[in-house]
C-alpha positions in Angstrom: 120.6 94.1 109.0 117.8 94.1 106.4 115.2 97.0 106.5 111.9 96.6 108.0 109.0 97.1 105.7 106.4 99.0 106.8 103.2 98.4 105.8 101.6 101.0 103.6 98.9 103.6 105.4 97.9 107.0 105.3 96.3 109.0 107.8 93.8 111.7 107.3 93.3 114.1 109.2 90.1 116.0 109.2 89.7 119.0 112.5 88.6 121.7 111.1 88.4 125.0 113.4 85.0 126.5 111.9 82.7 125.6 108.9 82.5 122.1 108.7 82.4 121.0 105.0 79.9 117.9 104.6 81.9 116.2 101.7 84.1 115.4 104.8 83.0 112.1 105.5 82.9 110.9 101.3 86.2 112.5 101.5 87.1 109.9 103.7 85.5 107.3 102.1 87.0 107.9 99.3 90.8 107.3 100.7 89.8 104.2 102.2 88.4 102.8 99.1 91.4 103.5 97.2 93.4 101.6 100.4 91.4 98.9 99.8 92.1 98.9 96.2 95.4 99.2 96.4 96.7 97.4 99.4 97.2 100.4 101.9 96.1 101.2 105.7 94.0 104.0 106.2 93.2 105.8 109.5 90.6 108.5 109.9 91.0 111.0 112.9 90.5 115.2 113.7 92.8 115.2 116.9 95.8 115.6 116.8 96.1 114.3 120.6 95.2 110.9 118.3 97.4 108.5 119.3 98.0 107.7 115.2 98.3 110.9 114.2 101.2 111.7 116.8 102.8 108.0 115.1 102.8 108.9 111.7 104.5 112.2 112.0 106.8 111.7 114.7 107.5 108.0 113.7 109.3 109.8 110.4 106.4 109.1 107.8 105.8 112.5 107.6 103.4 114.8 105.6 101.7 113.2 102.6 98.9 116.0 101.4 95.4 116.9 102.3 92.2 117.3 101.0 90.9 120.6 100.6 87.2 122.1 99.3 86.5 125.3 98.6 
């Protein structure tokens, strides 16, 4: 049986529990643009009750990184 190929994405996950940094949103934009440029999905989300989010993980595409300010 040949493998399936997936097609490339990357979710980002943004909940934050407190002070809400407003680079967020350029954050974002900023992943998408390089999906755009280089052929990838991206999907955007802060729950984790997000139907994607629970995907990605338990679907075994795992953990890729996050952003983080400071």
């Amino acid at each position: 049986m040949a493998a399936q190929h997936l097609e490339p994405r990357v979710l980002v996950h943004t909940r934050t529990t407190d002070y809400r940094h407003e680079s967020i949103p350029d954050g974002i934009a900023a992943v998408r643009s390089l999906g755009a440029a280089h052929g990838f999905t991206v999907h955007a989300s802060e729950a984790y009750e997000d139907p994607a989010f629970r995907q990605h993980l338990l679907g075994g595409i795992g953990w890729a990184g996050r952003i983080r300010t400071l």
